[in-house]
C-alpha positions in Angstrom: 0.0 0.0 0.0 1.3 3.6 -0.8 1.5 4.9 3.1 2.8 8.6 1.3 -0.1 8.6 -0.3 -2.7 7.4 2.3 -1.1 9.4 5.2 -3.2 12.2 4.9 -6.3 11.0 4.4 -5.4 8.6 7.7 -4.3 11.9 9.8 -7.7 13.1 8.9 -9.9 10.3 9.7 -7.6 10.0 13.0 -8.1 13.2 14.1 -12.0 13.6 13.3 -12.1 10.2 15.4 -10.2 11.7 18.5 -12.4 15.1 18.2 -15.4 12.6 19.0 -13.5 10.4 21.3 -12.8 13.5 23.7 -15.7 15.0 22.6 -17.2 16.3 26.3 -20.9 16.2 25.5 -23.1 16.0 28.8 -20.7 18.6 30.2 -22.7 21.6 31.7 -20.5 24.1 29.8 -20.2 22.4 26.3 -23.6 21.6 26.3 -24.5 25.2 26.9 -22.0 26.4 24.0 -23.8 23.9 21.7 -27.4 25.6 22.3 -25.8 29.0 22.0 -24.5 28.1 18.9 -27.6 26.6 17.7 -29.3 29.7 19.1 -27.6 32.2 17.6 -27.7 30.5 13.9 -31.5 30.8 14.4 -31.7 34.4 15.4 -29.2 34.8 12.2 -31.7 33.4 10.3 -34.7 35.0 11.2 -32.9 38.5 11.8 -30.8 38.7 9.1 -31.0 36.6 6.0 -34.0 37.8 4.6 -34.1 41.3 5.7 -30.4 42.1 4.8 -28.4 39.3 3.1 -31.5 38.9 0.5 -31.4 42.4 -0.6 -27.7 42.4 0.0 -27.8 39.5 -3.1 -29.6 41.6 -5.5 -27.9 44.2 -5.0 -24.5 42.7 -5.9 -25.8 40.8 -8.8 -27.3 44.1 -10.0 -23.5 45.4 -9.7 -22.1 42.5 -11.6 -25.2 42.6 -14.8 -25.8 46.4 -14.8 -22.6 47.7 -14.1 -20.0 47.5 -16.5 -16.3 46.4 -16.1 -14.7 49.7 -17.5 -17.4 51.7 -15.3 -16.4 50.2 -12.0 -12.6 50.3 -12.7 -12.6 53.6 -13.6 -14.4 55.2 -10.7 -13.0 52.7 -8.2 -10.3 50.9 -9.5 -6.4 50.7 -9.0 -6.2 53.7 -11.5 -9.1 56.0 -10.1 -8.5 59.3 -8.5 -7.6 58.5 -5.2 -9.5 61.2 -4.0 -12.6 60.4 -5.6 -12.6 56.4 -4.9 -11.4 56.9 -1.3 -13.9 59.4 -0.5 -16.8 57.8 -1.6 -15.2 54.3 -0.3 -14.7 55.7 3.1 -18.8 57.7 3.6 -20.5 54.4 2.2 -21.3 53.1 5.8 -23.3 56.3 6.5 -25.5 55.3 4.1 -25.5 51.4 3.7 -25.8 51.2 7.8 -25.4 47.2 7.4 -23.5 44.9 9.8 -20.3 43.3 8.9 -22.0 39.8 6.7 -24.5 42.1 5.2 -22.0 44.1 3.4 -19.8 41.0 2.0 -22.0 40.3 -1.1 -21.6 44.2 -1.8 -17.7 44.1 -1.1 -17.9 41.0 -3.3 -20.0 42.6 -6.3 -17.7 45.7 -6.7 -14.4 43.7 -5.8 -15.1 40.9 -8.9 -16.0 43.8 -11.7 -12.6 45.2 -11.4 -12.6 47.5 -7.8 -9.0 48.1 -6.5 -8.0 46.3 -3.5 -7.5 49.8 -1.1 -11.2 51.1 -2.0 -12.8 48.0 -1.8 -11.3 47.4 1.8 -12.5 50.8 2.3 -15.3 50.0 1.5 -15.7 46.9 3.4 -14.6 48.7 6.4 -16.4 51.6 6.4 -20.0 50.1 5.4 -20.9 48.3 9.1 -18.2 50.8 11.0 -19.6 54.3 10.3 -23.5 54.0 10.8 -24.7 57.5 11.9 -27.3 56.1 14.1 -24.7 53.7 15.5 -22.6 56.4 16.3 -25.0 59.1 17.4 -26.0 56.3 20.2 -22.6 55.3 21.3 -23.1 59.4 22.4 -25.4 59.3 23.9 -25.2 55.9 25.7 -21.3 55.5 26.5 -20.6 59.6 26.1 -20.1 62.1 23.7 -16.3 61.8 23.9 -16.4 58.2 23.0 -19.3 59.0 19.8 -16.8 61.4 18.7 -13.5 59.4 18.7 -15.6 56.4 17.5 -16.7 58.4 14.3 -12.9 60.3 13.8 -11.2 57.2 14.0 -13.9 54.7 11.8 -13.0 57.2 8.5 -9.6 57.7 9.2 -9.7 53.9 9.7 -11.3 53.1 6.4 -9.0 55.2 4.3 -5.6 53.9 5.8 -6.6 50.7 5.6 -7.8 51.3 2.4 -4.2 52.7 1.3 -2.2 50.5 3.2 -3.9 47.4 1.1 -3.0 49.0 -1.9 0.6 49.9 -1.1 0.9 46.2 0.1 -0.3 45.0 -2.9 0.6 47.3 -5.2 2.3 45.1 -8.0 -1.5 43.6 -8.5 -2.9 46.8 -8.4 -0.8 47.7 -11.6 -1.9 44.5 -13.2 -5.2 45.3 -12.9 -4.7 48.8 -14.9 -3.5 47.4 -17.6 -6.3 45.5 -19.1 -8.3 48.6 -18.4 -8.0 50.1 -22.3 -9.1 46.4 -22.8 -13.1 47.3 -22.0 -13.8 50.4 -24.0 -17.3 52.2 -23.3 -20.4 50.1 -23.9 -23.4 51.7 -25.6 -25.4 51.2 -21.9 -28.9 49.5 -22.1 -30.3 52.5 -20.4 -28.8 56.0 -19.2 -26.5 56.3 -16.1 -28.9 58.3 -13.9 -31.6 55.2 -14.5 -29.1 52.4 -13.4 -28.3 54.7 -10.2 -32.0 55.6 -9.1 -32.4 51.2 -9.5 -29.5 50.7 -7.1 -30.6 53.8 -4.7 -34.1 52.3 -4.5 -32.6 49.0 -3.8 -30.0 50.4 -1.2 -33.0 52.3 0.5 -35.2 49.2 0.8 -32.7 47.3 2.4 -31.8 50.1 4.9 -35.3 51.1 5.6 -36.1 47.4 6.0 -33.5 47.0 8.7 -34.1 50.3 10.5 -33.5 49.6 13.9 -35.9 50.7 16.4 -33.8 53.6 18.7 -33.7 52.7 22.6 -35.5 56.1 23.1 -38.5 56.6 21.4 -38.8 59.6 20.4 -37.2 61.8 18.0 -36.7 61.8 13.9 -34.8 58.4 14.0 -37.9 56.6 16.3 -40.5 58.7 13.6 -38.5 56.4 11.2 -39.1 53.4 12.4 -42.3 53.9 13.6 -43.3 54.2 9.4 -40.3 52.2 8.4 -42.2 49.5 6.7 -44.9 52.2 4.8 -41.6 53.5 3.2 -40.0 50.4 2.5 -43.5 49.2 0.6 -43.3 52.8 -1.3 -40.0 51.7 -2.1 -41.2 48.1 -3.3 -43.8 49.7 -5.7 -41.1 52.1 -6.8 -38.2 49.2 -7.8 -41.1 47.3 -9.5 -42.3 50.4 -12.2 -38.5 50.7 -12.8 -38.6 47.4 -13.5 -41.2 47.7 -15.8 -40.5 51.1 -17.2 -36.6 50.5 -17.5 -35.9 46.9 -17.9 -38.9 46.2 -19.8 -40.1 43.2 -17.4 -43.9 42.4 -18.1 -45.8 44.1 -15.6 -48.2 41.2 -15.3 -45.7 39.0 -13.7 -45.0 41.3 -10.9 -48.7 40.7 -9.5 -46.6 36.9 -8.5 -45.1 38.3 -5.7 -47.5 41.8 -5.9 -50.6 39.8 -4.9 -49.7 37.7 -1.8 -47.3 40.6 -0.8 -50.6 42.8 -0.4 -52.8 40.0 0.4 -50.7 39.7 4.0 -50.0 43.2 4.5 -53.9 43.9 4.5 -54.8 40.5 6.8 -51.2 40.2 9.1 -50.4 43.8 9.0 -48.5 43.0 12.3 -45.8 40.2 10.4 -44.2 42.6 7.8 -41.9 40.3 7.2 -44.8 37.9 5.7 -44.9 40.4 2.8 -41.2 40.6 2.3 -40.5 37.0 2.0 -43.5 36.9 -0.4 -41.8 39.4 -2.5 -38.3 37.8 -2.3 -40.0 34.5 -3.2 -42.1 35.7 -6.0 -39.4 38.3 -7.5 -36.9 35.2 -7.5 -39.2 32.9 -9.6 -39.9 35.6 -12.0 -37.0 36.9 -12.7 -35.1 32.9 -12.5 -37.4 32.1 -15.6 -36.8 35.6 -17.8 -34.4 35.2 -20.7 -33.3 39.0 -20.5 -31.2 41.2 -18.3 -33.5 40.9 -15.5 -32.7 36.7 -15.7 -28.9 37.2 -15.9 -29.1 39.4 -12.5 -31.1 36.8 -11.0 -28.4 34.4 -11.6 -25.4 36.1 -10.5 -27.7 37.0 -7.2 -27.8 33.4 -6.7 -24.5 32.7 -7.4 -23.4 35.1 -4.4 -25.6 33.5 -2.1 -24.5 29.9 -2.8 -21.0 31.2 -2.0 -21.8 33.6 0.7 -24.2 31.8 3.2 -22.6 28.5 3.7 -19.8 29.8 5.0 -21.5 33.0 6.9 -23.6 30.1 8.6 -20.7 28.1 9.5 -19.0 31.2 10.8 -22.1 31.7 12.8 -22.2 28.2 14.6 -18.7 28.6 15.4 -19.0 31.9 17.0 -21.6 31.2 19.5 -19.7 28.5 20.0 -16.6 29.5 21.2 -18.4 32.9 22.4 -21.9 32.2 22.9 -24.5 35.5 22.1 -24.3 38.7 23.3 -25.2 38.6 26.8 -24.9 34.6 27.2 -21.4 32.5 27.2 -19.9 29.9 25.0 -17.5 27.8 25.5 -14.7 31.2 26.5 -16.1 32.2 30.2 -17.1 35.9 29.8 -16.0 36.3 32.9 -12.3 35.9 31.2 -12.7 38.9 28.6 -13.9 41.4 31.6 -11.1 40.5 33.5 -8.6 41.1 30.5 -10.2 44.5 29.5 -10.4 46.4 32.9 -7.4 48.6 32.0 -5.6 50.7 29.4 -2.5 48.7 29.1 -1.3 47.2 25.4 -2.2 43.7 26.2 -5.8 45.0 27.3 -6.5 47.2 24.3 -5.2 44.3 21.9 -7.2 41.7 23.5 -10.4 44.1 22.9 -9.4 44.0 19.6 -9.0 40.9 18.6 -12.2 39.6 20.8 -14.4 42.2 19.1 -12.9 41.3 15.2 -13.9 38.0 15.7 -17.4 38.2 17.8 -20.4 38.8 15.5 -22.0 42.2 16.0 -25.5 43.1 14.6 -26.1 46.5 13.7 -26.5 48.4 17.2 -26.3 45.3 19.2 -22.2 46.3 20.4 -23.4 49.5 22.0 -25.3 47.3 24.7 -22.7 45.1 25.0 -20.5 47.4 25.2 -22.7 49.7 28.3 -22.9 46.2 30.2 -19.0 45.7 29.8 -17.8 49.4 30.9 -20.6 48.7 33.7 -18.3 45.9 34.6 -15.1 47.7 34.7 -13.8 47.7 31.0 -11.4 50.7 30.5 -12.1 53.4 28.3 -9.0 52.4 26.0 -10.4 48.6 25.2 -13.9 50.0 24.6 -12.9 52.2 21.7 -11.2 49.1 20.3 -13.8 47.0 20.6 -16.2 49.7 18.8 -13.8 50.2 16.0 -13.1 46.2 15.7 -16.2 44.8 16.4 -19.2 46.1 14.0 -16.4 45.7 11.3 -15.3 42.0 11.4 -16.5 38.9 12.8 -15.5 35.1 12.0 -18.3 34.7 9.4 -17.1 37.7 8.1 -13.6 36.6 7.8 -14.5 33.6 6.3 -16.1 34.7 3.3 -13.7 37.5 2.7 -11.0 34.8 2.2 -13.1 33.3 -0.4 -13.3 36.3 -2.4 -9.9 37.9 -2.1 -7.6 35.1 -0.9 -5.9 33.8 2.1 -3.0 36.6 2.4 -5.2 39.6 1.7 -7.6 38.8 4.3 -4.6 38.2 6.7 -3.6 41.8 6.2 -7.2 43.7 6.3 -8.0 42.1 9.4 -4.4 42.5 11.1 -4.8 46.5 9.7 -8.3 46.4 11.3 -6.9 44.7 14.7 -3.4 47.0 14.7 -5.3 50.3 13.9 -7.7 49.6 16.6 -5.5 49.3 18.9 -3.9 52.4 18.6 -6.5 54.1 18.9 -7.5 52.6 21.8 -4.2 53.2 23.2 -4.1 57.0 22.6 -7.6 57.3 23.7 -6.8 55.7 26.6 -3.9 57.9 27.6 -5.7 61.1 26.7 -9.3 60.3 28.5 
């Protein structure tokens, strides 16, 4: 028998043995990390897929059919004006206001038509880090000082990072230029300012559709919410007479998913998201048997999500796993990180960093973590690091980013994102 050959497939089937051999089920701790894990994959699912990684899919395969090539590489690729790609890189979170998965099929989208590797990381950075209701509460929850230096330091982050990928990388970066004279201007299927009201209706939907209700209710951001759902329907009727108007889909086939959309918003008006799994369901089977544009976009939104959500799932289990769900432990006592962050020393800050990269953050969700861990003694140092870490990266997030970009590039973002958190925690720390 050729052992060279077999060895690996034995070290394999040896060690998946021993995981199960030692595995401590019945254990009070391990069994507790399993149901946190299981728990937090279902609140994923129910809080996240189809309100924000759904849109999130369409979006990106709108990128990668509506958009061309030369378009996106001109505006945001490695030969762009820095000032322009960084800039609008670097303010996208304001907008977006998504959480660290929700963004990944958007990084994705732009990255694979030909974005440069520095405004893409921007981009990826900056789109869960600098939410402006995110920021405006970390005011006036954990103190204006900490809002501030949260919002300074989430730009500055995004564009450093953004360069620093670039000047790492640079020698791709010039590849990429070069086939640039390569994709000369296509006659476009419909003017510029029609593709960009499609992908601003669709941006809004998915931010509307996510808006967070505000811990005080009151207020223009509470008004929001309170007629979130009215908008985001407004929106819905908006994207589907572009879709008619523009991109010449049969308006018959939109009463599919039009019909039971309103059907449950008039008898459940109370389950909202009834009507937007109706519309997700009946859009997809539409536009999955059109032979035009519209089917194309459909495809390439599926092909995101076949990559994306295996691995964002996976991520997920492992996660609350090893750190159970905000407010609950995994199998890492909690106990152990508010012991480790209770001062502004180097080792505190860095551990605040690298807990909060790989924890998954919802939108919002770190700011009462984050009360409940300075309420336990965590230093004012480690709490900026955790803000600027946290909402930005988690191990889902990680995960996919590999697949898209590679092993060694995602080594580098989230060792920028993990260094340049820490200083600033640091300085933050030593000044306040």
């Amino acid at each position: 028998m050729p052992w060279k050959k077999e060895f690996k497939p034995l070290i394999v089937i040896t060690g998946i043995f021993l995981l199960f051999f030692f595995l401590p089920a019945g254990t009070g701790r391990f069994d507790n990390a399993v149901s946190e894990a299981l728990q937090l994959a279902k609140w994923y699912a129910r809080e996240h897929v189809i309100l924000c990684l759904v849109p999130a899919f369409f979006i990106a395969g709108g990128i990668s059919v509506f958009l061309s090539q030369a378009s996106v590489m001109k505006y945001l690729g490695a030969g762009a004006s820095k000032i322009f790609a960084y800039g609008v890189a670097s303010v996208s979170g304001s907008v977006l206001a998504v959480c660290s998965c929700t963004v990944l099929p958007l990084f994705a989208g732009i990255y694979r038509m030909g974005a440069g590797i520095g405004p893409a990381s921007a981009f990826l950075y900056s789109g869960p880090a600098i939410n402006i209701l995110a920021i405006i509460l970390t005011g006036r929850v954990l103190g204006i000082q900490l809002g501030m230096a949260r919002a300074v330091s989430a730009v500055l982050f995004s564009i450093v990072i953004g360069l620093l990928m670039h000047l790492f990388f640079r020698k791709e970066e010039q590849e990429k230029i070069a086939p640039l004279a390569a994709f000369p201007d296509q006659d476009a299927a419909r003017p510029l300012w029609k593709t960009a009201v499609y992908f601003m209706t669709m941006i809004l939907i998915l931010v509307f559709a996510n808006w967070a209700k505000p811990p005080v209710e009151s207020g223009i951001w509470y008004n929001f919410y309170l007629v979130k759902w009215l908008i985001t329907g407004s929106l819905a009727l908006l994207l589907a007479i572009e879709l008619v108007v523009w991109f010449k889909l049969k308006w018959w086939k939109l009463l599919i998913p039009g019909v039971p959309a309103l059907a449950f918003a008039l008898l459940v008006p109370h389950e909202p998201l009834l009507s937007f799994s109706a519309v997700i369901i009946g859009l997809s089977f539409v536009l999955s048997r059109d032979k035009t544009e519209s089917g194309e976009w459909f495809a390439s939104s599926w092909g995101f999500a076949k990559q994306i959500l295996p691995l964002l799932f996976f991520g997920v289990l492992l996660a609350g796993l090893l750190l159970g769900r905000p407010g609950n432990e995994g199998l890492i006592p909690s106990s152990w990180i508010s012991m480790a962050v209770g001062s502004n020393s180097l080792l505190s800050v860095m551990f605040a960093s690298v807990v909060g990269a790989f924890m998954y953050f919802a939108t919002l969700t770190e700011i009462p973590i984050l009360q409940g861990l300075v309420g336990n003694g965590m230093a004012d140092g480690p709490a900026l690091a955790l803000l600027l870490s946290g909402p930005a990266l988690s191990l889902p997030n990680m995960l996919v980013i590999r697949s898209v970009i590679g092993t060694k590039k995602t080594v580098v973002f989230v060792g920028l994102v993990i260094v340049m958190a820490t200083i600033a925690g640091m300085l933050y720390g030593m000044l306040f």
